[in-house]
VMD Tcl script that draws the C-alpha trace (Angstrom):
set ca {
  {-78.08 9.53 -18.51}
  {-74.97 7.37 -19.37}
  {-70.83 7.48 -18.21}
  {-68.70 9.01 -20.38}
  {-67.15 5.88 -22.41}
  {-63.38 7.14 -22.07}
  {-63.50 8.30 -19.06}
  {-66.31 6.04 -17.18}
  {-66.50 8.48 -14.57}
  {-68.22 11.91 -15.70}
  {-72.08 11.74 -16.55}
  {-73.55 12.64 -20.07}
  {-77.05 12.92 -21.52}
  {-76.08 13.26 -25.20}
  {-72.88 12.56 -26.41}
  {-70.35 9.47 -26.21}
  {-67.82 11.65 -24.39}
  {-67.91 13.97 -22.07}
  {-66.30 17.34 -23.14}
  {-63.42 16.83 -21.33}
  {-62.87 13.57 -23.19}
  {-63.91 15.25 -25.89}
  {-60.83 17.17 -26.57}
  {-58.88 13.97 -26.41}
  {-61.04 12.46 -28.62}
  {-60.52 15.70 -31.04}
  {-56.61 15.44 -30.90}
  {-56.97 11.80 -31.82}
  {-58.91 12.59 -35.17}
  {-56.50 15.62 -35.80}
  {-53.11 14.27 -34.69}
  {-53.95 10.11 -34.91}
  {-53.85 7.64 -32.38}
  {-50.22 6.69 -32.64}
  {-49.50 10.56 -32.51}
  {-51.33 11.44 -29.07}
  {-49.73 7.41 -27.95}
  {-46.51 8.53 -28.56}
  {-46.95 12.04 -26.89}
  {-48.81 10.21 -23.36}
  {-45.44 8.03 -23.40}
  {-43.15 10.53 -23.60}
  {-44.60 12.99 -20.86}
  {-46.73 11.12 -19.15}
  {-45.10 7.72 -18.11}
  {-41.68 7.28 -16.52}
  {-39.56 5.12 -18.75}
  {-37.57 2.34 -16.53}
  {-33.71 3.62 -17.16}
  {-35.16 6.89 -15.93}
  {-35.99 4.92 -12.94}
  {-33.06 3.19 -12.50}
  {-30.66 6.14 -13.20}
  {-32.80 8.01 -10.69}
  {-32.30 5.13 -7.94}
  {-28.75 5.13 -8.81}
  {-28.32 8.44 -8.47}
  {-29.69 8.90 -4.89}
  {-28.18 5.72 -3.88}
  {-24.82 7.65 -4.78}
  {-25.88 10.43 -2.68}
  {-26.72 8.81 -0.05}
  {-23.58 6.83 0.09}
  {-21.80 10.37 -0.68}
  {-23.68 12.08 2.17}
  {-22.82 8.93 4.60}
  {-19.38 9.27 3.69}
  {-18.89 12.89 4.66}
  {-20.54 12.16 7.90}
  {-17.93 9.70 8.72}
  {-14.72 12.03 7.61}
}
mol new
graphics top color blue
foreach p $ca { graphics top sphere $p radius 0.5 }
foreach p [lrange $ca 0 end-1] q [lrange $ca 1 end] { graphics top cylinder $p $q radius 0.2 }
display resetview
């Protein structure tokens, strides 16, 4: 009995991945490995303007909201 090796967490007895990891590992042979890259950076991590214009926008708010409190 081994780890799964894309995972590491789930256990296996016969296969590299566990079949969870084995879809992933499916969409990479289908799609390629820049394809399913591309498609975890878009959805899955938060770019750093997104960030910032998110920081900047509830900064504004805040000083918005502070404002109206003071009228």
């Amino acid at each position: 009995m081994g780890k799964c090796a894309l995972c590491k967490t789930n256990s296996i007895f016969w296969n590299y991945h566990c079949s969870e990891c084995e879809k992933i590992s499916h969409l990479i042979a289908l799609y390629g490995p820049a394809s399913v890259h591309d498609l975890i950076n878009k959805t899955l991590l938060v770019q750093k303007d997104k960030i910032e214009k998110k920081s900047n926008t509830a900064i504004d708010d805040l000083t918005k909201a502070e404002d109206v409190k003071k009228d």
